[in-house]
MDTraj code that builds the backbone (N, CA, C; nanometers):
import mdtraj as md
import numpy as np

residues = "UNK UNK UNK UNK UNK UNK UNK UNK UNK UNK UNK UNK UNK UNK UNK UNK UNK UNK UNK UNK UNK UNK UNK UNK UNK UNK UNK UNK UNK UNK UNK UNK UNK UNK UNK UNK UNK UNK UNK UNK UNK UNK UNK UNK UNK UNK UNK UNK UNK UNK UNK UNK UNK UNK UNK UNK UNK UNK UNK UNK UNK UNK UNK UNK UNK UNK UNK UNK UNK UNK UNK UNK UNK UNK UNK UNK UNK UNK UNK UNK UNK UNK UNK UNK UNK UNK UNK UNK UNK UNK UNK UNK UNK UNK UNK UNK UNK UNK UNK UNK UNK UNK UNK UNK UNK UNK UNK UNK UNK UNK UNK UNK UNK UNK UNK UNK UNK UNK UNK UNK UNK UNK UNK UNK UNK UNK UNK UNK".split()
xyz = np.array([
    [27.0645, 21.2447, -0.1460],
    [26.9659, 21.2232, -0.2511],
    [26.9646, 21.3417, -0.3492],
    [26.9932, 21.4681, -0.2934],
    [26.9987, 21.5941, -0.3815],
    [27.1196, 21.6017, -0.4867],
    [27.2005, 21.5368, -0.4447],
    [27.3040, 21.5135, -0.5021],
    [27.2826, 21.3959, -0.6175],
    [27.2592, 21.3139, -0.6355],
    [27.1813, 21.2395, -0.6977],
    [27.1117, 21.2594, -0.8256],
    [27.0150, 21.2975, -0.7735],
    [26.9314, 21.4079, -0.9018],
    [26.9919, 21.5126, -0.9571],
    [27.1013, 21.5827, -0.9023],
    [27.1597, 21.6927, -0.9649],
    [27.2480, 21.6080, -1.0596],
    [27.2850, 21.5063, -0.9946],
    [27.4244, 21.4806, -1.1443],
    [27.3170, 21.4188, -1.2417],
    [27.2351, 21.3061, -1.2313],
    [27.1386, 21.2606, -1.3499],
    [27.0934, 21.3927, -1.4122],
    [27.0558, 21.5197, -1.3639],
    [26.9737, 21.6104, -1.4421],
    [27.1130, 21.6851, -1.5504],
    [27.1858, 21.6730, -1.4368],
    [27.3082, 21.7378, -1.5035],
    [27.3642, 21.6341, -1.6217],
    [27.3650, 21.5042, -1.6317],
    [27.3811, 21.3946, -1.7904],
    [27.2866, 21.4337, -1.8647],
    [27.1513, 21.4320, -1.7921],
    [27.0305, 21.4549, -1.9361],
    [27.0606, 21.5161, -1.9744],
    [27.0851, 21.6693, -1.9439],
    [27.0691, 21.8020, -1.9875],
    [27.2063, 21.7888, -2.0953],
    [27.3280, 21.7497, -2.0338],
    [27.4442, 21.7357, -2.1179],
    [27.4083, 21.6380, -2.2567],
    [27.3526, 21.5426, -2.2047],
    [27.3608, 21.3999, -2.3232],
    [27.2268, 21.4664, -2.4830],
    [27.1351, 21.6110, -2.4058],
    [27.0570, 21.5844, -2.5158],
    [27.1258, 21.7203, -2.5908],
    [27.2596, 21.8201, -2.5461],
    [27.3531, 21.9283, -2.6089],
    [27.4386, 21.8525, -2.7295],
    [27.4643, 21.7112, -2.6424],
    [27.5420, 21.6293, -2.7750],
    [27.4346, 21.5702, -2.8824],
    [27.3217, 21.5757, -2.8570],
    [27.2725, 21.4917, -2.9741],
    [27.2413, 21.5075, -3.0990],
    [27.2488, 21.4742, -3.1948],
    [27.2114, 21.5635, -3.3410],
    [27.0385, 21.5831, -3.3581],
    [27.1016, 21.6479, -3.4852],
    [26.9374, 21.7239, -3.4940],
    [26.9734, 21.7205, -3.6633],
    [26.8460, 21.6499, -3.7060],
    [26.8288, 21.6524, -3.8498],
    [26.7195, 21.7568, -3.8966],
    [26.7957, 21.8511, -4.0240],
    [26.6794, 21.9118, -4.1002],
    [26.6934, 21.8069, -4.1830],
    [26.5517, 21.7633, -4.2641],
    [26.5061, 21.6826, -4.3718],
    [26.5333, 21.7193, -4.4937],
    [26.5584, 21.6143, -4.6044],
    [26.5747, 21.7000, -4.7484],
    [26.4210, 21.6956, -4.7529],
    [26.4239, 21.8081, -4.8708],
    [26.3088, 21.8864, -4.8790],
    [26.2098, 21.8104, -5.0335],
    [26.3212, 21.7275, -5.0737],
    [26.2416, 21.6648, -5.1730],
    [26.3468, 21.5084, -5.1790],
    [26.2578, 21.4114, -5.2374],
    [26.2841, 21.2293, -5.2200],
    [26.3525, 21.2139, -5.3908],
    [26.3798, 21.1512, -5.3972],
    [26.4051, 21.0747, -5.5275],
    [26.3879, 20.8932, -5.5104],
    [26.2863, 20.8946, -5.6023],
    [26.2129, 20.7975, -5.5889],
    [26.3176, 20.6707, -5.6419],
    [26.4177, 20.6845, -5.7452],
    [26.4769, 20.5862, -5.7837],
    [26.5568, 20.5547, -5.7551],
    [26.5920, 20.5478, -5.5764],
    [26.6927, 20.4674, -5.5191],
    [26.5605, 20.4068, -5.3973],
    [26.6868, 20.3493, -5.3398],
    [26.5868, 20.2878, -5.2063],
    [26.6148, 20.3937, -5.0915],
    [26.7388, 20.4561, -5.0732],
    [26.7736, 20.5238, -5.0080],
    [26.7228, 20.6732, -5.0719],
    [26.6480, 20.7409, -5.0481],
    [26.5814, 20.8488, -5.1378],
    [26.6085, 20.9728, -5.1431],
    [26.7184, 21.0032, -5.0318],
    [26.7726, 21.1341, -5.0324],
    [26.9365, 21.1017, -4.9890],
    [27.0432, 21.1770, -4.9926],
    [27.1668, 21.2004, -4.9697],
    [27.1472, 21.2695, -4.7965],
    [27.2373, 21.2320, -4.7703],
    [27.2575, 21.3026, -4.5692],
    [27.3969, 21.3559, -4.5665],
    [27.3970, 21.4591, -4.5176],
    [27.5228, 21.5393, -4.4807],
    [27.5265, 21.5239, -4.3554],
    [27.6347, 21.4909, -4.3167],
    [27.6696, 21.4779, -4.1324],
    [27.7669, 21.6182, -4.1420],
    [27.8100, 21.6933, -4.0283],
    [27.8251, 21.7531, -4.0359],
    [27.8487, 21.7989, -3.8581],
    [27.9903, 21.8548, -3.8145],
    [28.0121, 21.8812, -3.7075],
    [27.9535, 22.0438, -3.6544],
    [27.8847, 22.1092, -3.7392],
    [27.8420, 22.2274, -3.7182],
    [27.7165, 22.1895, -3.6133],
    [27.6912, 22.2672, -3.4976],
    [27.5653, 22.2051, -3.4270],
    [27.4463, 22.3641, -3.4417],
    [27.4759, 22.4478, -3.4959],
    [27.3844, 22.5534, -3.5112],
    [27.3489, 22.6173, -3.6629],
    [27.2102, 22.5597, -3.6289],
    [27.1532, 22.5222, -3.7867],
    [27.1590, 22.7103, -3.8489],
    [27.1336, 22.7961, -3.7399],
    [27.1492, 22.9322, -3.8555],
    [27.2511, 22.9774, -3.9432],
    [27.3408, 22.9001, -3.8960],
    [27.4823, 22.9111, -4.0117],
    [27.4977, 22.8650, -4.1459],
    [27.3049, 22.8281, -4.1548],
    [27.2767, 22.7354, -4.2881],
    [27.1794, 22.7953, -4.2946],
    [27.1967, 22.9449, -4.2499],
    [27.0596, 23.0473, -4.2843],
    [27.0861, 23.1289, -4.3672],
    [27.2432, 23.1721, -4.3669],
    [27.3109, 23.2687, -4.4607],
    [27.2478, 23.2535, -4.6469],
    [27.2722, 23.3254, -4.7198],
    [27.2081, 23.2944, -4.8507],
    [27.3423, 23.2571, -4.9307],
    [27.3196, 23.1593, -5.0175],
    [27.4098, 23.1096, -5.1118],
    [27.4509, 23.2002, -5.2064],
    [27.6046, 23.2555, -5.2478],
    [27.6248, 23.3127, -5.3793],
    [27.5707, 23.4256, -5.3956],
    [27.5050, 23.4594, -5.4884],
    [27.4079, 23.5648, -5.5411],
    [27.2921, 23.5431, -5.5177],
    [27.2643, 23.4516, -5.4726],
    [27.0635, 23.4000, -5.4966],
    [27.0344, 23.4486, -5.3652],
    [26.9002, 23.4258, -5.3528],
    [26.8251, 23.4523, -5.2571],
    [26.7578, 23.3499, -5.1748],
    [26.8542, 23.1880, -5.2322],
    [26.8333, 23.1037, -5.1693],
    [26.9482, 23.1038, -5.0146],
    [26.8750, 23.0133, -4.9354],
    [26.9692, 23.0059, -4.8077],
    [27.0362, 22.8383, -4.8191],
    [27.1729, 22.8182, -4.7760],
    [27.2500, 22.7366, -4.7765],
    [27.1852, 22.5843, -4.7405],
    [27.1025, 22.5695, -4.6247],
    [27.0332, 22.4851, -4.6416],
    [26.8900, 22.4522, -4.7190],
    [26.8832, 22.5266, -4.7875],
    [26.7371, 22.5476, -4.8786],
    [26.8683, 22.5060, -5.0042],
    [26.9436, 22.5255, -5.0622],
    [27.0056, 22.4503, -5.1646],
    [27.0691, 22.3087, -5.1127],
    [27.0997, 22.2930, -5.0057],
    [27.1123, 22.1118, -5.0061],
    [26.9664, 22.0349, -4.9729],
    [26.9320, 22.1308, -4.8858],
    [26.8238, 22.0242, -4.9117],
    [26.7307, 21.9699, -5.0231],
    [26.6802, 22.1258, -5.0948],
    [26.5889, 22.1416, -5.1729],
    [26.6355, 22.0750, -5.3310],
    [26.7345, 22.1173, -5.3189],
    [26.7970, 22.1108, -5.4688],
    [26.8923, 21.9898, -5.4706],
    [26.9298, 21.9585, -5.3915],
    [27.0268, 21.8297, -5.3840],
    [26.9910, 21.7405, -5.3061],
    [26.8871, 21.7096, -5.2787],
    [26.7828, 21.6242, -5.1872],
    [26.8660, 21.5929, -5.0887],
    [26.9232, 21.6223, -4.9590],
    [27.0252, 21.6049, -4.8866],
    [27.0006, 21.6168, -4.7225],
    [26.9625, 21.5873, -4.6362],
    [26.9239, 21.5624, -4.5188],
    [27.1098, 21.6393, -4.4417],
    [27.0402, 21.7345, -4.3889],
    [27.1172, 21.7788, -4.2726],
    [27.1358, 21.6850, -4.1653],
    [27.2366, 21.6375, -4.0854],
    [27.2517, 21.5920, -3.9124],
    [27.3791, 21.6685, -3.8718],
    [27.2830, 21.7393, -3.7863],
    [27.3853, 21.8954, -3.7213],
    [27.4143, 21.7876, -3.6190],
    [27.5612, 21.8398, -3.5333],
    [27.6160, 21.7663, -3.4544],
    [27.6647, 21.6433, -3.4526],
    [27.7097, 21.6293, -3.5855],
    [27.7986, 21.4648, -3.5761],
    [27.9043, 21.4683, -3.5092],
    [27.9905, 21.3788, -3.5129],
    [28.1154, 21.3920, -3.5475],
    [28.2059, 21.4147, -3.6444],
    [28.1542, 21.4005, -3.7649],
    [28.2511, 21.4717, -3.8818],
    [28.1786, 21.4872, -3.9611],
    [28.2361, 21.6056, -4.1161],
    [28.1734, 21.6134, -4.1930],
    [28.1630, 21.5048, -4.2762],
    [28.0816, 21.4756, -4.3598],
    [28.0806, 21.3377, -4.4252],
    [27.9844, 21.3648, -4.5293],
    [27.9499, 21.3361, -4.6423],
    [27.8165, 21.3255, -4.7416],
    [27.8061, 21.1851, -4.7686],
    [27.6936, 21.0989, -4.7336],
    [27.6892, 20.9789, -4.7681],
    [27.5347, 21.0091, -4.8784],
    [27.5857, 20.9299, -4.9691],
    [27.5041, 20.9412, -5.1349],
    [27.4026, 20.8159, -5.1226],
    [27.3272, 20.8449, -5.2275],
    [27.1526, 20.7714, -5.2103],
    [27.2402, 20.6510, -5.2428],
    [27.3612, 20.5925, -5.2906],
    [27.3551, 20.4730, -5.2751],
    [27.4585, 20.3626, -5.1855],
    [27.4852, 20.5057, -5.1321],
    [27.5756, 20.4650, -4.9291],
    [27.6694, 20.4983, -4.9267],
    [27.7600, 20.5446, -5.0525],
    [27.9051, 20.5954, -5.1171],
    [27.9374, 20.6879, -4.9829],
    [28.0409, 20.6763, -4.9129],
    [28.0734, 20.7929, -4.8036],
    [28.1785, 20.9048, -4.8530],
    [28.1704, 21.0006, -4.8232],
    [28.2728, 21.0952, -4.9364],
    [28.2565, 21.1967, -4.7813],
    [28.3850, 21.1992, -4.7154],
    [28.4585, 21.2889, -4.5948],
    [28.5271, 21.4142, -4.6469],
    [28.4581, 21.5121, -4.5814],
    [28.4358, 21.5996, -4.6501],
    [28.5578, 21.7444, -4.6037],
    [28.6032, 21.8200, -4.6378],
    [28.7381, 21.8445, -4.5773],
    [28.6588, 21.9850, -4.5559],
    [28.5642, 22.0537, -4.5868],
    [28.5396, 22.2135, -4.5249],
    [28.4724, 22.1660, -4.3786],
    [28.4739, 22.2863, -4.2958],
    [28.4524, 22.3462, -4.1988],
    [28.3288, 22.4070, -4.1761],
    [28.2985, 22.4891, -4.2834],
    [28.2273, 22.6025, -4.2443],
    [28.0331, 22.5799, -4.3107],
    [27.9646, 22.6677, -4.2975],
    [27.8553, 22.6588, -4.3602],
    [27.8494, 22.6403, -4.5486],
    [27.9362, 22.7446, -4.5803],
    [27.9150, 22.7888, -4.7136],
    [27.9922, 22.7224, -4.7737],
    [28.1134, 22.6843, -4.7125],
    [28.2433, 22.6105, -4.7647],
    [28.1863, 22.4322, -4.7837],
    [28.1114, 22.4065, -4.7146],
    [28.0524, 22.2708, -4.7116],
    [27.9679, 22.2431, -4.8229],
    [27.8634, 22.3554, -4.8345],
    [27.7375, 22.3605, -4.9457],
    [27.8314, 22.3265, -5.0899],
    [27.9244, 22.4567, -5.1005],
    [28.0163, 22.4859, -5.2358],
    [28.1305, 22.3292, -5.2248],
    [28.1054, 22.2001, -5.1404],
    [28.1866, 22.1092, -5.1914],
    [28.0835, 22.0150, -5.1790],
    [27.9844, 22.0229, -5.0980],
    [27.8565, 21.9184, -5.1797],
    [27.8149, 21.9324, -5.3089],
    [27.7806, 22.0700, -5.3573],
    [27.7536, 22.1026, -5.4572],
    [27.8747, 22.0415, -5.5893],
    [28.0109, 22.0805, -5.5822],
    [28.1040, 21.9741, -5.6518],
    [28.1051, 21.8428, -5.6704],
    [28.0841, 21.7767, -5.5006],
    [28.0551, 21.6086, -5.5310],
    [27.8929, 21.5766, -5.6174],
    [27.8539, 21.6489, -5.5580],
    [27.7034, 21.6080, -5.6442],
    [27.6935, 21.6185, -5.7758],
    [27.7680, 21.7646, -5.8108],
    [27.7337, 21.7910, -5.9941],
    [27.8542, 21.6223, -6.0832],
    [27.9309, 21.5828, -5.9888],
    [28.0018, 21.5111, -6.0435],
    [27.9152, 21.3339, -6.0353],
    [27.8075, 21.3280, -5.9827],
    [27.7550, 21.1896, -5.9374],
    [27.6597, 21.1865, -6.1110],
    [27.6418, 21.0825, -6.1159],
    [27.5336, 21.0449, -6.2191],
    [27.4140, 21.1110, -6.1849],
    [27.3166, 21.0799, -6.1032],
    [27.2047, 21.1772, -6.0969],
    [27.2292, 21.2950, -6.0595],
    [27.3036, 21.3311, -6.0097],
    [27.3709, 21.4602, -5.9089],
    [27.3576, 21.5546, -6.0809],
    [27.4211, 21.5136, -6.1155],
    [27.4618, 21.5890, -6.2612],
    [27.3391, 21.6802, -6.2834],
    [27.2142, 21.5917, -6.3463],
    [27.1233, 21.6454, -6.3252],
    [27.0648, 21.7298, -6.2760],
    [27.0520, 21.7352, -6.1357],
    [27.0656, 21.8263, -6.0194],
    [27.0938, 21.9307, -6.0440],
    [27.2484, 21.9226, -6.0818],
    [27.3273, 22.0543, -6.0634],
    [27.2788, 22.1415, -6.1766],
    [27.2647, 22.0751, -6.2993],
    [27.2348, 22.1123, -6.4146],
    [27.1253, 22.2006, -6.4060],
    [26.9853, 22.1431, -6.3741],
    [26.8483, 22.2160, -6.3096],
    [26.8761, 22.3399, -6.2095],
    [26.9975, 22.3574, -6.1180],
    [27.0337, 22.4303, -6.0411],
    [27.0820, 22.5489, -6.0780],
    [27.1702, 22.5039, -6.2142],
    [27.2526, 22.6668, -6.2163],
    [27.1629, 22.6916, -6.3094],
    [27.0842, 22.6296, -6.4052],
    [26.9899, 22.6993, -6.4819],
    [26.9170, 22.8037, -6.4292],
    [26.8599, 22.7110, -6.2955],
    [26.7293, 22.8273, -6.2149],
    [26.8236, 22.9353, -6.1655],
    [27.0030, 22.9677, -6.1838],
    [26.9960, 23.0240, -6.0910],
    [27.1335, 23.0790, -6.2015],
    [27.1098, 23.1547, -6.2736],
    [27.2129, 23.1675, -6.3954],
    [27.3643, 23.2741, -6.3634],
    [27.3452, 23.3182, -6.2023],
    [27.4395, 23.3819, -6.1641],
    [27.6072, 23.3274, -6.0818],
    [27.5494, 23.1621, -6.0866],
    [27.6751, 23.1083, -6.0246],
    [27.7175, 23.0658, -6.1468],
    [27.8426, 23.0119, -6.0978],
    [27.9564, 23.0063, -6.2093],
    [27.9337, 22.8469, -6.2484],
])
top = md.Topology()
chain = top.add_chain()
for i, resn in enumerate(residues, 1):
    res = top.add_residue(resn, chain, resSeq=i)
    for name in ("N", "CA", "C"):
        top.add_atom(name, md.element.get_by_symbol(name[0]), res)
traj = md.Trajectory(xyz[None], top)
């Protein structure tokens, strides 16, 4: 029976290491149905999206979320950006910063994204 409970405790414990974990975008856009963008993303440790972006004094996930309305899910299986209107765009970086700096590309290139980006480097006149 000890045996038993050790392997079930031993799946839970394993099954909830695999599971993702969403940070929320930090702001909606009301004119889709789908109201924010989601980044999947094989990174499973959210402080690597603590580092600060560029020159600013913003942190890597404080610009997707905040500024590119974009829902983190740490621990997928791949990187991926799926857009407020389901568009899937697989995403070829790796890393924390390398991911932000190619969301940030697909987005300034989307129709509302544009926008976005536009409002972005304004507030923030030190990126390129």
């Amino acid at each position: 029976m000890r045996y038993i409970i050790l392997i079930v405790s031993l799946q839970l414990s394993l099954n909830s290491f695999s599971q993702e974990t969403e940070l929320p975008a930090l702001r909606l856009n009301d004119n889709f149905s789908k109201k924010y963008r989601v980044l999947n993303t094989t990174i499973s440790d959210e402080s690597l999206f603590q580092e600060y972006y560029s020159d600013t004094n913003l942190t890597l996930d404080y610009v997707i979320r905040y500024h590119f309305y974009t829902s983190i899910n740490l621990n997928s299986n791949q990187n991926q950006l799926i857009s407020m209107d389901g568009t899937k765009f697989n995403l070829l970086s790796i890393n924390a910063k390398d991911l932000t700096d190619e969301i940030i590309s697909l987005v300034s290139k989307m129709y509302v994204g544009r926008k976005e980006f536009t409002e972005f480097k304004e507030l923030n006149e030190k990126i390129d």
